[in-house]
Biotite code that builds the C-alpha atoms (Angstrom):
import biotite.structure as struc

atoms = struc.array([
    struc.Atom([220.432, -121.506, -199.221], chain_id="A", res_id=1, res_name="UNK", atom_name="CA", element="C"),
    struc.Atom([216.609, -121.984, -199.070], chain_id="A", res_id=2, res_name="UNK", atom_name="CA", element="C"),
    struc.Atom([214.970, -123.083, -201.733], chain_id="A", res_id=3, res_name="UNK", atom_name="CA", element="C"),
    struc.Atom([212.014, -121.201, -202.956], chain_id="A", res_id=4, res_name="UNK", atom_name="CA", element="C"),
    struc.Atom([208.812, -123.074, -204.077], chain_id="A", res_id=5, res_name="UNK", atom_name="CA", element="C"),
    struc.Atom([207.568, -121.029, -206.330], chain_id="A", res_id=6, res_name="UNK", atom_name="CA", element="C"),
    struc.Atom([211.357, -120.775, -208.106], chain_id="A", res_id=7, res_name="UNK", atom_name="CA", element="C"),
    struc.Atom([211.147, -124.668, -208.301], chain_id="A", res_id=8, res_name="UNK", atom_name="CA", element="C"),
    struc.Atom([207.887, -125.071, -209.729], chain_id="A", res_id=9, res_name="UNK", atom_name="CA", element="C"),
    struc.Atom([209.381, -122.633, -212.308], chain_id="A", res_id=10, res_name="UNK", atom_name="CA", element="C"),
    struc.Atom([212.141, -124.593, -213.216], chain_id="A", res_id=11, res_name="UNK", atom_name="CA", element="C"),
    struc.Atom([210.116, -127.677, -213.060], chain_id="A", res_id=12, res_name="UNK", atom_name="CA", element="C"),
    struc.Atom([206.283, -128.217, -214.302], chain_id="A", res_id=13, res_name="UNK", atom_name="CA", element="C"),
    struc.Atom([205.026, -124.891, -215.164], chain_id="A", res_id=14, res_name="UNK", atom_name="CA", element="C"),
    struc.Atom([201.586, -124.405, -213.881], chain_id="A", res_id=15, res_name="UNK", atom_name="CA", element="C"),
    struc.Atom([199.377, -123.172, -217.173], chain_id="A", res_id=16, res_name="UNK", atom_name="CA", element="C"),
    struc.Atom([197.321, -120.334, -216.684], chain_id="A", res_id=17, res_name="UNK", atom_name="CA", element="C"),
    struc.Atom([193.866, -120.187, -217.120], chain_id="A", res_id=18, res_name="UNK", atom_name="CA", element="C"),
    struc.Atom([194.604, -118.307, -220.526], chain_id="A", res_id=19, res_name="UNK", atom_name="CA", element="C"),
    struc.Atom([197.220, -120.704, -221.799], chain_id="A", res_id=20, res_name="UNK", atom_name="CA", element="C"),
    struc.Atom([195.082, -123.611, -220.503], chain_id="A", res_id=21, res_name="UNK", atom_name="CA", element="C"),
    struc.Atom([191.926, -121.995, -222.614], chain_id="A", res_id=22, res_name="UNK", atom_name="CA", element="C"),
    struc.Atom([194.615, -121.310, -225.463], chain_id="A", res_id=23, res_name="UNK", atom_name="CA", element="C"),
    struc.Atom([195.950, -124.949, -225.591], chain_id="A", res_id=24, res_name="UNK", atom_name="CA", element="C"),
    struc.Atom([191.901, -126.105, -225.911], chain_id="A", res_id=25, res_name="UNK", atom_name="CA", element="C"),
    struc.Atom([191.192, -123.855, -228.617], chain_id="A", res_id=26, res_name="UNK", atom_name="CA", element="C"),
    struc.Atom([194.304, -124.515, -230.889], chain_id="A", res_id=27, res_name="UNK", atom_name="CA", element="C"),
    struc.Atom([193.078, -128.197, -230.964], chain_id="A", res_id=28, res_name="UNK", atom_name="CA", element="C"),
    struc.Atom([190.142, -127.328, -231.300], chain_id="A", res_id=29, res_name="UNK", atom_name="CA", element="C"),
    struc.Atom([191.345, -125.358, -234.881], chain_id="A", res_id=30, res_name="UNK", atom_name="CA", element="C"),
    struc.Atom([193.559, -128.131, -235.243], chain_id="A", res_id=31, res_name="UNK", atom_name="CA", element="C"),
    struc.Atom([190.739, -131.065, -235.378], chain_id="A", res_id=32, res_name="UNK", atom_name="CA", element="C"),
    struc.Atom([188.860, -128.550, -237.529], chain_id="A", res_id=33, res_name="UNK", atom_name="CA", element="C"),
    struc.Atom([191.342, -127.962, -239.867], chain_id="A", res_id=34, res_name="UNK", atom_name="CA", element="C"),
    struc.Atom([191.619, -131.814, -240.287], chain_id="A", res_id=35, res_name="UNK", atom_name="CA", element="C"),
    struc.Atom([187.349, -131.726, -240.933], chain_id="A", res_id=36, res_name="UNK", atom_name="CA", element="C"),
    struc.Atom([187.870, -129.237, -243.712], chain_id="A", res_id=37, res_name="UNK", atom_name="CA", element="C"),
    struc.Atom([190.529, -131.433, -244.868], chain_id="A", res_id=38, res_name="UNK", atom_name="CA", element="C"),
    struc.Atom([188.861, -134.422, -245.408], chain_id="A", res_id=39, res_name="UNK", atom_name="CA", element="C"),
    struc.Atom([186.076, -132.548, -247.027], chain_id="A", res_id=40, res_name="UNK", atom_name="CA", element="C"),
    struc.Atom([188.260, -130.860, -249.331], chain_id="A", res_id=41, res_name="UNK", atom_name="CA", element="C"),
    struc.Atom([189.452, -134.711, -250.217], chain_id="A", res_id=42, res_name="UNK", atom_name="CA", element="C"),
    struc.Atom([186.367, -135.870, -250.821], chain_id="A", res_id=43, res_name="UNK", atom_name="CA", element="C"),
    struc.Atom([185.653, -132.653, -253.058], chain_id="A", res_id=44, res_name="UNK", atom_name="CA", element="C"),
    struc.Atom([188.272, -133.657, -254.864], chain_id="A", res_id=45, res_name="UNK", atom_name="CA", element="C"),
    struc.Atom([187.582, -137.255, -255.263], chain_id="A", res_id=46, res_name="UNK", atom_name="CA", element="C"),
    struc.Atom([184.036, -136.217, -256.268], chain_id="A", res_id=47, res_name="UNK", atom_name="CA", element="C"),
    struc.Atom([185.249, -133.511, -258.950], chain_id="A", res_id=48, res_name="UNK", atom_name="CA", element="C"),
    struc.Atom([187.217, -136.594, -260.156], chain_id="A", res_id=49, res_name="UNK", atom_name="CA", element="C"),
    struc.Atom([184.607, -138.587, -260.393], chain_id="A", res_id=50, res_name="UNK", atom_name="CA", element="C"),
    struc.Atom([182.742, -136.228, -262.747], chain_id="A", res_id=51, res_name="UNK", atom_name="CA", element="C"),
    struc.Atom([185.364, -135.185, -264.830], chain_id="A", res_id=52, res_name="UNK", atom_name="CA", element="C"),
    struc.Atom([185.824, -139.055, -265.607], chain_id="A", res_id=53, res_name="UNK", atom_name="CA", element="C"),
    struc.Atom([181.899, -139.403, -266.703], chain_id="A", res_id=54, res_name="UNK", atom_name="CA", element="C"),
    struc.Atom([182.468, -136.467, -268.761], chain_id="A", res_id=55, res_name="UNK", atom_name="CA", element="C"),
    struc.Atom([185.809, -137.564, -270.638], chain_id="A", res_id=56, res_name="UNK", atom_name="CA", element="C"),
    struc.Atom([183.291, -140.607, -271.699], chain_id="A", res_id=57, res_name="UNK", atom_name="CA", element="C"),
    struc.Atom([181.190, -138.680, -273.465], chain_id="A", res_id=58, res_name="UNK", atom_name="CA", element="C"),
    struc.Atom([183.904, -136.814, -275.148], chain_id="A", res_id=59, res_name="UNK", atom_name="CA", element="C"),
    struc.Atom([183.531, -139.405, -278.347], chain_id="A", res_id=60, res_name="UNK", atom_name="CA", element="C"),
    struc.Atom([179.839, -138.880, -278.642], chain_id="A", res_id=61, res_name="UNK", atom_name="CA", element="C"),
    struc.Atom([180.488, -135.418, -278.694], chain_id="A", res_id=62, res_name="UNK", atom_name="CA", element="C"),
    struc.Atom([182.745, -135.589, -281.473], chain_id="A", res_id=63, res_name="UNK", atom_name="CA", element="C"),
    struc.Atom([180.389, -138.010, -283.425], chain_id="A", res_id=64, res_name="UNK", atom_name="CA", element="C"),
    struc.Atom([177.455, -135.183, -283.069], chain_id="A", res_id=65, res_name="UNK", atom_name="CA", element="C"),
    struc.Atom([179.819, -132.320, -284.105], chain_id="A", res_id=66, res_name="UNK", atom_name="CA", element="C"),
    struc.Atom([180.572, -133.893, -287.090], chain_id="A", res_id=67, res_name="UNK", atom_name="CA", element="C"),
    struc.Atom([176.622, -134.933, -287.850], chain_id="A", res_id=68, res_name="UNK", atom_name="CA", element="C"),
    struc.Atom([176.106, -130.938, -286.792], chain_id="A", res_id=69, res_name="UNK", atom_name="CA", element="C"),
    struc.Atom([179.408, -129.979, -289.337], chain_id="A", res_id=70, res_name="UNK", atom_name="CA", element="C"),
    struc.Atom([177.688, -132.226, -292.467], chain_id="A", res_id=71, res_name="UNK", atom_name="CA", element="C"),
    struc.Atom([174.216, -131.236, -291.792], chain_id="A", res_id=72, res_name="UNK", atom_name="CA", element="C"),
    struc.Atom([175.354, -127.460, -292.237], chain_id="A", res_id=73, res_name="UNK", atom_name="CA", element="C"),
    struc.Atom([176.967, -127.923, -295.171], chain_id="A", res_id=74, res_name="UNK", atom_name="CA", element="C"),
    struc.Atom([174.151, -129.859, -296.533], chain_id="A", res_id=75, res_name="UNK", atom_name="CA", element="C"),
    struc.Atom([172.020, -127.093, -295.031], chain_id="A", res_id=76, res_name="UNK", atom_name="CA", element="C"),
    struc.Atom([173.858, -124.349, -296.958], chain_id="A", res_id=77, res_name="UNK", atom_name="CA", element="C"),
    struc.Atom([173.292, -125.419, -300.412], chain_id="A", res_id=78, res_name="UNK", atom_name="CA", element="C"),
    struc.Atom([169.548, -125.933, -299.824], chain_id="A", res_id=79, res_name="UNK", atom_name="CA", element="C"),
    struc.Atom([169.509, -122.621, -298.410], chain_id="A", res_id=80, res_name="UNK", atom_name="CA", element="C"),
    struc.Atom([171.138, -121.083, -300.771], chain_id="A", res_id=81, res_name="UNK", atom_name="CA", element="C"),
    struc.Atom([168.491, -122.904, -303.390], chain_id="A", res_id=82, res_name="UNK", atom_name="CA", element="C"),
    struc.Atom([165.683, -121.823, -301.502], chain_id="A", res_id=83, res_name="UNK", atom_name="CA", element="C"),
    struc.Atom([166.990, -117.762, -301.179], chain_id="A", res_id=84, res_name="UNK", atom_name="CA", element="C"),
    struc.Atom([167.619, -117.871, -304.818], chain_id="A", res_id=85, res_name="UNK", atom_name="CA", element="C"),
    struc.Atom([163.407, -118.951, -305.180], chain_id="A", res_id=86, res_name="UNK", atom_name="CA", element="C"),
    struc.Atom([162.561, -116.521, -303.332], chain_id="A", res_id=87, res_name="UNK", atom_name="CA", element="C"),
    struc.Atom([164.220, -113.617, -304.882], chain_id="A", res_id=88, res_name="UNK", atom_name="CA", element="C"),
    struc.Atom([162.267, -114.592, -308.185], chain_id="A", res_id=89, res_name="UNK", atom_name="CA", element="C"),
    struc.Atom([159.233, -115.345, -306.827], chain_id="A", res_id=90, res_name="UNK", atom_name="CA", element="C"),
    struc.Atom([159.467, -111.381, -305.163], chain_id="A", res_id=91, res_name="UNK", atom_name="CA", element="C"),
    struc.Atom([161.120, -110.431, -308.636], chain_id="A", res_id=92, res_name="UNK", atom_name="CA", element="C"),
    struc.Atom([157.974, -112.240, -310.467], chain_id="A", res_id=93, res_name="UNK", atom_name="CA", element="C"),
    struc.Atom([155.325, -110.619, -308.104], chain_id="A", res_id=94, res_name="UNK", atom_name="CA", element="C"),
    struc.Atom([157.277, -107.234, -307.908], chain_id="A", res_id=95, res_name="UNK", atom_name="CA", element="C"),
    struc.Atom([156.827, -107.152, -311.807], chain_id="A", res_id=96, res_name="UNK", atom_name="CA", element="C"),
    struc.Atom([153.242, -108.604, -311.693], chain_id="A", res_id=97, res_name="UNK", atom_name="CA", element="C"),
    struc.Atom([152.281, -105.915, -308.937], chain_id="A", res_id=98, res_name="UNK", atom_name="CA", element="C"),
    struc.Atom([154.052, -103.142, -311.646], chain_id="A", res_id=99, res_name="UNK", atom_name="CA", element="C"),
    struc.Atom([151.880, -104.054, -314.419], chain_id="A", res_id=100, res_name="UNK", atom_name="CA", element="C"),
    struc.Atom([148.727, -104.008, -312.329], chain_id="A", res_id=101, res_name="UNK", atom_name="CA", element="C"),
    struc.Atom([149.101, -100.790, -311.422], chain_id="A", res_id=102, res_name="UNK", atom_name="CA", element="C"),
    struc.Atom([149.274, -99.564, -315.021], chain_id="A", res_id=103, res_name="UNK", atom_name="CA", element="C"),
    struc.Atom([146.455, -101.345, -315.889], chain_id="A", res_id=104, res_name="UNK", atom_name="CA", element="C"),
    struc.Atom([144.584, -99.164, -313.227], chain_id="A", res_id=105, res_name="UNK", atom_name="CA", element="C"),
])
């Protein structure tokens, strides 16, 4: 029995196409990008890290100037309060005042 070439170069080493030969280049091609994005997406990370650590450090001075904010309000309120009460007389005073004017006239 003869043996056919083509037959034993099937068995053997298949001979790649031009499209699988093209296909092979561009899936490592994807592959070494996908390992780009990969690293970037690393060093995203590290970085988000990074800031999220500067940030929990400030968390206490935060707290300090919510609770200056918190006692300054409350200190705030009763002044305001004070000064609303003022003014309602002093309209109350010059609401009267105004009254009596106009009778005069």
């Amino acid at each position: 029995m003869a043996s056919n070439p083509r037959s034993a170069s099937a068995m053997g080493a298949h001979e790649k196409t031009y499209f699988e030969q093209q296909r092979e280049v561009l899936i490592g091609d994807i592959a070494m990008s996908f390992e780009h994005v990969l690293a970037n997406i690393n060093k995203l990370n590290r970085s988000l890290e990074a800031v999220i650590a500067v940030g929990n450090e400030f968390s206490s001075v935060e707290a300090l100037w919510s609770q200056f904010e918190t006692v300054m309000d409350k200190e705030g309120e009763g002044e305001g309060e004070a000064l609303k009460q003022g003014e309602q007389q002093n309209e109350q005073q010059h609401g009267q005042q105004g009254g009596e004017k106009r009778e005069e006239a």
